[in-house]
C-alpha positions as a printed Julia matrix, in Angstrom:
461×3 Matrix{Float64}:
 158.23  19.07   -63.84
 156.12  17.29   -66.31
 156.03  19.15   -70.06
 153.17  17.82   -71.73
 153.16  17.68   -75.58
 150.5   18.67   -77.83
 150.28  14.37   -78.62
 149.84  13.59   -75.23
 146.49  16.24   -75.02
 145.44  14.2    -78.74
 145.13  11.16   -76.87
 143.22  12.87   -73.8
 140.33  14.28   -76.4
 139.84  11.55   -78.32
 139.16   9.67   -75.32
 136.54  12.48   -74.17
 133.78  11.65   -76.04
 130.46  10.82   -74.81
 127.4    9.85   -77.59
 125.43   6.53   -75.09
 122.48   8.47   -74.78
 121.57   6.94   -71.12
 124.96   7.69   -70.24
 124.88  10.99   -71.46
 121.39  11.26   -69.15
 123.08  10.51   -66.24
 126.36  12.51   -66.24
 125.9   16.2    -64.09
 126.24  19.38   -66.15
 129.1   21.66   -66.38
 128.67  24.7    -64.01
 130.16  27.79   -65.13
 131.21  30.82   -63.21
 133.5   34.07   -63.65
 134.75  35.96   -60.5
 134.94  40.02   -60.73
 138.44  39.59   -61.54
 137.74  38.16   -64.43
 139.09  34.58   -63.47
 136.97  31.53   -64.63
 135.57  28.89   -62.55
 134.88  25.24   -63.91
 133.23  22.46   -61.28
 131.7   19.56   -62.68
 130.35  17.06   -59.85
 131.31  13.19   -59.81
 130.3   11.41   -56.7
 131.45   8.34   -56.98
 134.22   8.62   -54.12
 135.42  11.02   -51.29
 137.84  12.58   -53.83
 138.58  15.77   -55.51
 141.11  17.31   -58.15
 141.69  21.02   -57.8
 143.98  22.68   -61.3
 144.54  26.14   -62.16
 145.41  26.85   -65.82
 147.28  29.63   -67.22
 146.85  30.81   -70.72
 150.42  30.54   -71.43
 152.92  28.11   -73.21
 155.77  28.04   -75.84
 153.17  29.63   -78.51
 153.48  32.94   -76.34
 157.06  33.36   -76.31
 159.42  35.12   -78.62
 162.87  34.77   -79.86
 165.15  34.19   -77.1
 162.42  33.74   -74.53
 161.78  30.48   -75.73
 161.15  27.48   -72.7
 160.38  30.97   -70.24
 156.67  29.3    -69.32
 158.25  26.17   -68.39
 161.64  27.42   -66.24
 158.63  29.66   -64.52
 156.81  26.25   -63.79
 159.7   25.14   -62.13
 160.04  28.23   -60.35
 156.52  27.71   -58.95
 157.7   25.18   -55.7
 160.91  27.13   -55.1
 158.72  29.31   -52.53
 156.15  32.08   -52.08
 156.03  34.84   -49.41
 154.8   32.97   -47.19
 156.2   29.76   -47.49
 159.44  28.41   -47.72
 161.09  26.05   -51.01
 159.61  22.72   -50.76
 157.1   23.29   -48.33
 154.12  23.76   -50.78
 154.62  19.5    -51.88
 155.7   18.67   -48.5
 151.93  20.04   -47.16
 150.51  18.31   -50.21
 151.81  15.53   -49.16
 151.34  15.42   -45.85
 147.35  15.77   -46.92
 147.7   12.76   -48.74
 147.51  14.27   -51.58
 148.99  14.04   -55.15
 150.21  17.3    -57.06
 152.61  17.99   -60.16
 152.41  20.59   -62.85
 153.23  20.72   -66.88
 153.64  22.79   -69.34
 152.73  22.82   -73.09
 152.62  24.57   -76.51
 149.13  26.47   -75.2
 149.31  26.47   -71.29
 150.49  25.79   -68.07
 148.57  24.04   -65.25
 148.93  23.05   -61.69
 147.1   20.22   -59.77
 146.33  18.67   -56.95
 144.04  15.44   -55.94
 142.75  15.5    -52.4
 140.43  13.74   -50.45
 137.22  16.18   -50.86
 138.0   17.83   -46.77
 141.45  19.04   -48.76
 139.88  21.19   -51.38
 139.9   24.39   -49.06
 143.68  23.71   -48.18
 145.34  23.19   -51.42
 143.08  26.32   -52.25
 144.71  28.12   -49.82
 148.12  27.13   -51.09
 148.1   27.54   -54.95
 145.95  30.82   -54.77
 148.87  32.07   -52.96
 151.18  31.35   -55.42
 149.22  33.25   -58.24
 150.46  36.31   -57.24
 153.14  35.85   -54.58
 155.79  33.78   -55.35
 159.46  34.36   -54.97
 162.04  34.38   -57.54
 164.84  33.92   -55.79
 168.22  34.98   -57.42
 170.2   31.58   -56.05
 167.06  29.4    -56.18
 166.95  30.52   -60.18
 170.12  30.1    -60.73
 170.13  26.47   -59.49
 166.92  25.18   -60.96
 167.9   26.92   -64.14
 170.82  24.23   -63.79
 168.1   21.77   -63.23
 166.51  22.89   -66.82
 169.5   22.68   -68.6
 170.21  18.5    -67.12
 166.28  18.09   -68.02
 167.23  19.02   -71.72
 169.89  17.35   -71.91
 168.25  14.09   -70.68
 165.16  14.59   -72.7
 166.26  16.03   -76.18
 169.98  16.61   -76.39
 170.08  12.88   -75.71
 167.22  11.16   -77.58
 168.27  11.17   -80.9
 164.5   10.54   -81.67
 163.41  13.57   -79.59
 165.83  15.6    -81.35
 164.57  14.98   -84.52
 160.96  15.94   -83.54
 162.38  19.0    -82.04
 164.23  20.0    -85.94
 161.09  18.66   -87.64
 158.8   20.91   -85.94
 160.63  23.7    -86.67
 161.4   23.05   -89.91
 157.69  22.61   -90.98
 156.89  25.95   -89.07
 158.79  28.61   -90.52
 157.49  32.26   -88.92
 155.28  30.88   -86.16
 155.83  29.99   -82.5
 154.3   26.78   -83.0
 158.14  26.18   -83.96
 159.26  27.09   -80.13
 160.02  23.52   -78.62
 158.35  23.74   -75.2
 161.61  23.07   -72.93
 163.11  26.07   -75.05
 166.2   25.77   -76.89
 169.82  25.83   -74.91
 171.22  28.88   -75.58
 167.99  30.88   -74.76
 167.89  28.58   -71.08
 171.69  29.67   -70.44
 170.94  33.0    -70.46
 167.75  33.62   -68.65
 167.97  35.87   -65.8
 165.81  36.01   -62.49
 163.72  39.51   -63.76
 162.85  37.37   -67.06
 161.01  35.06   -64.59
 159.84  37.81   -62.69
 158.35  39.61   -65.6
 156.93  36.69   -67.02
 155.33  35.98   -64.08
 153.64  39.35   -63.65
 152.71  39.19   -66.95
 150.75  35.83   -67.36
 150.15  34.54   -63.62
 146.69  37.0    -63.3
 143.6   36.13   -62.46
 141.96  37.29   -65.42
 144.44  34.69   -67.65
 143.53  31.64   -65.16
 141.2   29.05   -64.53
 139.9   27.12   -61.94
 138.86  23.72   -62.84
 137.5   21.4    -59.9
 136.14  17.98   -60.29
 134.82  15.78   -57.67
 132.75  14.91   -54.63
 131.68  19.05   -54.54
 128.88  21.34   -54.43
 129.66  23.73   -56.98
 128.14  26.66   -54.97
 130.16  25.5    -52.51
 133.4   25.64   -54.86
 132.65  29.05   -56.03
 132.61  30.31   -52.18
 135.54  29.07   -52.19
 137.07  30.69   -55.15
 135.75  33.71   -53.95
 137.69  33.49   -50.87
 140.88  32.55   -52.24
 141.5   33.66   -55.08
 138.55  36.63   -55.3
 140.51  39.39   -54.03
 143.3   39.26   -56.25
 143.44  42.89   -59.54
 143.47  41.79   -62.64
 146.5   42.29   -64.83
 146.52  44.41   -68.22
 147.09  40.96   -70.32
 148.54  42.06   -73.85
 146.44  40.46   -76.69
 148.8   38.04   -78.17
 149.23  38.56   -82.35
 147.57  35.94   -83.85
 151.23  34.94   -85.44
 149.51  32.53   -88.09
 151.75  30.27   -89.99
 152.74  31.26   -93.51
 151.74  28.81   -96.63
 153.68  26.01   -97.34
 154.83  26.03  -100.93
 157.06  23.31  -102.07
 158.36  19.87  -100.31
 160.82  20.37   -96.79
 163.24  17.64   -95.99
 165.52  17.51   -93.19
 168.31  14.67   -91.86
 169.7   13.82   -88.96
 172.38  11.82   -87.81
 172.22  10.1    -84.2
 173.52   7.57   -81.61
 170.9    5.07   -82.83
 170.8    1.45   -83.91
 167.14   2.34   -85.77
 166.44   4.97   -88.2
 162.7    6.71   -88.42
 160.87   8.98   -90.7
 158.62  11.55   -89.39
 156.25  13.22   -92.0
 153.79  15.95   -91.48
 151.02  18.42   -93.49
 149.54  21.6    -92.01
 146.42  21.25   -91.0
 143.55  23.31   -89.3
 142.41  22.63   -85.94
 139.07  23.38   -84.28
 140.5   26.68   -82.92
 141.61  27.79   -85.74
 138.83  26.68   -88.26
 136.77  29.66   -88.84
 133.43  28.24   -90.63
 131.04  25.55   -89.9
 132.66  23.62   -93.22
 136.12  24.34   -92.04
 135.37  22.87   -88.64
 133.7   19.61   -90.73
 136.89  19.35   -92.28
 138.75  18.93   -88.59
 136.07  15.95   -87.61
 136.82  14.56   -91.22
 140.58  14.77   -90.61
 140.24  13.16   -86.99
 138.43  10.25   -88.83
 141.24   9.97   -91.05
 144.03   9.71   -88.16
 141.75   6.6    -86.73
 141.17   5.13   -89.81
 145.19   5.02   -90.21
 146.03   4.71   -86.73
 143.04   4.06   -84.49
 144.04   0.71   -83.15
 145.46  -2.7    -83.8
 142.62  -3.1    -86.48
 143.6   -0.08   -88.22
 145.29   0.6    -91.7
 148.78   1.23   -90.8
 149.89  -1.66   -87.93
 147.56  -4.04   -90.36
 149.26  -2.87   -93.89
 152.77  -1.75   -92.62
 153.61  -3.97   -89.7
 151.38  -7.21   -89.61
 151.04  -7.46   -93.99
 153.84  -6.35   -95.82
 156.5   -6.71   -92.51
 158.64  -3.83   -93.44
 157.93  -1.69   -90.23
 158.42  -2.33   -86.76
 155.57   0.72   -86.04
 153.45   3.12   -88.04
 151.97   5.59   -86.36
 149.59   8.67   -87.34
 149.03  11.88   -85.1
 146.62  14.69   -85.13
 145.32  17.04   -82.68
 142.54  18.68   -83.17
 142.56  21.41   -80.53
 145.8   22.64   -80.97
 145.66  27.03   -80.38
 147.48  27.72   -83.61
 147.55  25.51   -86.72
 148.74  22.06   -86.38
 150.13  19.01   -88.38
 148.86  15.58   -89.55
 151.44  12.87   -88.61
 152.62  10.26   -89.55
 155.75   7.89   -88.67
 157.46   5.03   -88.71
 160.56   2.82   -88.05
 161.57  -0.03   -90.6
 162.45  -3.85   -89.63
 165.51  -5.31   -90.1
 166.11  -6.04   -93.69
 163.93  -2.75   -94.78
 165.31   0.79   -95.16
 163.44   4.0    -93.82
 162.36   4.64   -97.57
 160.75   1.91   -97.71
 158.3    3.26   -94.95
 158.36   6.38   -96.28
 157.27   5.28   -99.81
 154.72   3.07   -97.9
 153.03   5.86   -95.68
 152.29   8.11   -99.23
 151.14   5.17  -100.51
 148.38   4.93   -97.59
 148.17   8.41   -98.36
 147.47   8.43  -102.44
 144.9    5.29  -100.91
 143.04   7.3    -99.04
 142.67  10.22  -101.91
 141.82   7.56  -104.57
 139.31   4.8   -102.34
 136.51   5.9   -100.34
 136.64   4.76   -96.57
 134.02   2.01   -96.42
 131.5    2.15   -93.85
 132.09  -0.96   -92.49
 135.32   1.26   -91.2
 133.33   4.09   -90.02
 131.3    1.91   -87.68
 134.67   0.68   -86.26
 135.65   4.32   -84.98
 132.32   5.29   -84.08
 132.63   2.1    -81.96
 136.2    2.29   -80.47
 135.31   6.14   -79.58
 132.05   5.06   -77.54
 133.54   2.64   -75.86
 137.0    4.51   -74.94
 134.56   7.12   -72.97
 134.22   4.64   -70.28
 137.53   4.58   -69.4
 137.82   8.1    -69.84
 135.02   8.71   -67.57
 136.97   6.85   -64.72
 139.43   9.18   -63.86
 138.81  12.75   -62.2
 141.75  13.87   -62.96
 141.37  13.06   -67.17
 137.68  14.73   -67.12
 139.59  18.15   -65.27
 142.35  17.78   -67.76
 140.17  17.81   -70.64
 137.93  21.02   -69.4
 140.99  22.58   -68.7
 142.91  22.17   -71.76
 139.63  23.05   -73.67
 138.76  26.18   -72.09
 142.63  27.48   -72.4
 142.67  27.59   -75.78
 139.12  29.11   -76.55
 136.74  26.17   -77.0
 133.5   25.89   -74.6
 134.65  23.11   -72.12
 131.77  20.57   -73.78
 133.24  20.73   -76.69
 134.42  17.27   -76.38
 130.9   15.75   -75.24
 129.38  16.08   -78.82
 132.55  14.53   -80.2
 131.19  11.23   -81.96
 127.55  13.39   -82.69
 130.05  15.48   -85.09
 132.14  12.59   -86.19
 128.95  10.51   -87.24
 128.23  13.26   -89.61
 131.62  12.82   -91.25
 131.38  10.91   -94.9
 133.51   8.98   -97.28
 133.41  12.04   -99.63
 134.58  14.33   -96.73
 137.37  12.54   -95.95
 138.67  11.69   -99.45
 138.11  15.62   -99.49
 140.69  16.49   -96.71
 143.0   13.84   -97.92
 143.32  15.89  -101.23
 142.96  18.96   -99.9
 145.75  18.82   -97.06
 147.74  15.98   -97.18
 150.14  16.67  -100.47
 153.31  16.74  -101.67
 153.53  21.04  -101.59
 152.1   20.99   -98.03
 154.86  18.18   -96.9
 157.65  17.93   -94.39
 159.94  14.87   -93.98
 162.7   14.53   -91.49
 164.61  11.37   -91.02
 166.88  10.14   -88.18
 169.4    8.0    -89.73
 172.48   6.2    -87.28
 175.87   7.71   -86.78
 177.19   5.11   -85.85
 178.26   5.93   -82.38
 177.2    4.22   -79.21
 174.73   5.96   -76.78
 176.5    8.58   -74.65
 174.77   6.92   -71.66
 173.92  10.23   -69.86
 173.07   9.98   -66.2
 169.4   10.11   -65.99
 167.4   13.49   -64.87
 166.45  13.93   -61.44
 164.74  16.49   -61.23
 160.82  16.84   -60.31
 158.32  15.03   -62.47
């Protein structure tokens, strides 16, 4: 299975933006629905070929879980093909399949979601199929106990053995002290070697309810006809009694955090990172100006080859082989600015350290020119196009939207609330946010040691 970090969605929505006004003329509206059981329905028409993508989200990720739950939304993901009451392991991607069809699933820090892409005579089928996993799938005591096997090699292959991973994984918990934002998304070992089958099985119960799902379908569709559908499938299902989830904010940071690790690398890296507020979490109309300006900054430092850090860091001074800066905007809890970077031969990790503040203090002492503004404004117009290409990136972006509490537009007014950002407002946020009390700094350094060359993961992706 596919776990899908919080970076990976920071790519998707600053891709989604959409500002051409002729293109913006031509694109179908959003069409909006909620069933009696509370479930929402998304369908959003594209006609452009005989195709469809069908995903159901559930409001439910690592943010959700608890101390020794941690990683219980994605082991339940897994648990998702091993079989339903009415259909044997394996069969659910073997009918996909036979369709012609694609499907996977993934997990993150705010949800899980399942998908399939059909030709548009599909849609009904795959209907069929994942409605009836929403409320009867199997938990199998021997099927868990294998795929919880399965978990444990994925870990292993994907953090216990990427020294870089691991050092994201101790970074992000290090900067987030009492909140689940914390919870690594795979969970941590000693939680995944002692799940049992009824933790699945109450977790399941719990979250997998209409009333905490939606339906997202983009395509070649009627959306009348999509919402008959729903209706069908996934209509008669009771809502569940979901628990309102403690809002589990994250305390203030009051004083620099530094962390070091030692790995089976040849190149060490320094990860740095400031709490930050996110569109979700910003609770006035100047707050939520302060998330555009801080989504300004993160191009202006990292928004492609012309930006500040692969021109100053890599291509200038030659001390790093990358620079990178990270920020998502629509995170559900609050979030961090980041920035990173790995040093050329010749250069230690301070050095790119020291060099990354100094792009910092730069951007808290120089107002952005607007020479630099036009370049975003640019890059985000013409990034839409691509974006607008694939099906399965427009569903991905309602979906992940709509999950975490923002209205599944949100996205199309993107560069109309970017062009309202200034200079002043972002030499504002730098000041603000990105200091040394607010800081966390974890470096990987080598151990020395060769790579332990584990076998890779083969489990499903």
């Amino acid at each position: 299975m596919k776990t899908m970090s919080p970076k990976i969605w920071l790519v998707a929505t600053l891709l989604s933006v959409l500002s051409l006004p002729s293109l913006a003329n031509s694109l179908p509206s959003i069409s909006e629905y909620q069933l009696d059981n509370g479930m929402k329905v998304i369908v959003k028409q594209d006609h452009r070929a005989p195709v469809v993508v069908h995903q159901v989200w559930y409001k439910v990720g690592s943010t959700y879980e608890t101390v020794g739950n941690t990683g219980l939304s994605h082991m339940l993901e897994h648990m998702m093909f091993k079989g339903t009451k009415t259909l044997k392991p394996g069969l659910f991607s073997k009918q996909v399949s036979q369709l012609g069809g694609q499907e996977n699933a993934f997990t993150s820090a705010n949800y899980t979601a399942y998908y399939q892409i059909v030709g548009k005579q599909h849609l009904e089928k795959v209907m069929q199929l994942e409605s009836d996993r929403m409320r009867n799938l199997v938990i199998d005591d021997a099927e868990f106990n294998k795929e919880r096997k399965v978990v444990m090699e994925e870990r292993r292959w994907r953090l216990e053995d990427q020294p870089s991973s691991k050092l994201n994984e101790q970074f992000n918990a290090t900067a987030f002290m009492n909140s689940p934002a914390r919870n690594p998304v795979i969970g941590w070992m000693t939680d995944i070697e002692n799940y049992q089958a009824g933790d699945l099985r109450d977790w399941y119960r719990q979250w997998y309810a209409p009333n905490n799902a939606t339906l997202v379908v983009v395509g070649d569709v009627k959306p009348q006809a999509v919402l008959a559908l729903a209706k069908t499938y996934y209509g008669h299902y009771k809502p569940e009694g979901i628990s309102n989830v403690k809002p589990q904010m994250e305390i203030e940071q009051e004083g620099l955090r530094r962390i070091e690790l030692k790995g089976a690398t040849k190149v060490p890296s320094v990860q740095l990172g400031y709490h930050v507020p996110t569109l979700v979490t910003a609770k006035t109309d100047q707050e939520k100006q302060e998330v555009y300006a801080l989504a300004v900054l993160e191009s202006i430092l990292d928004g492609g080859s012309s930006s500040r850090l692969p021109v100053s860091l890599v291509r200038k001074q030659k001390i790093a082989a990358s620079a990178n800066a990270s920020y998502n905007a629509t995170d559900r809890l609050s979030t961090l600015f980041e920035l990173s970077g790995t040093p050329v031969a010749g250069h230690k990790v301070s050095d790119i350290e020291a060099a990354l503040l100094r792009e910092v203090d730069i951007l808290k002492t120089e107002l952005v020119s607007q020479q630099e503004l036009e370049r975003i404004w640019a890059m985000d117009e013409a990034d839409h196009v691509y974006y607008l290409d694939s099906i399965q990136a427009q569903a991905s972006i309602i979906g992940s939207l709509v999950s975490v509490g923002l209205k599944p537009d949100t996205l199309d007014h993107w560069v109309e609330n970017i062009r309202k950002v200034t200079p002043q407002q972002i030499q504002a946020v730098a000041k603000k946010y990105l200091k040394r009390d607010n800081l966390t700094i974890a470096t990987l350094f080598p151990d020395g040691k060769e790579h332990s060359g584990l076998k890779a993961y083969t489990g499903r992706l």
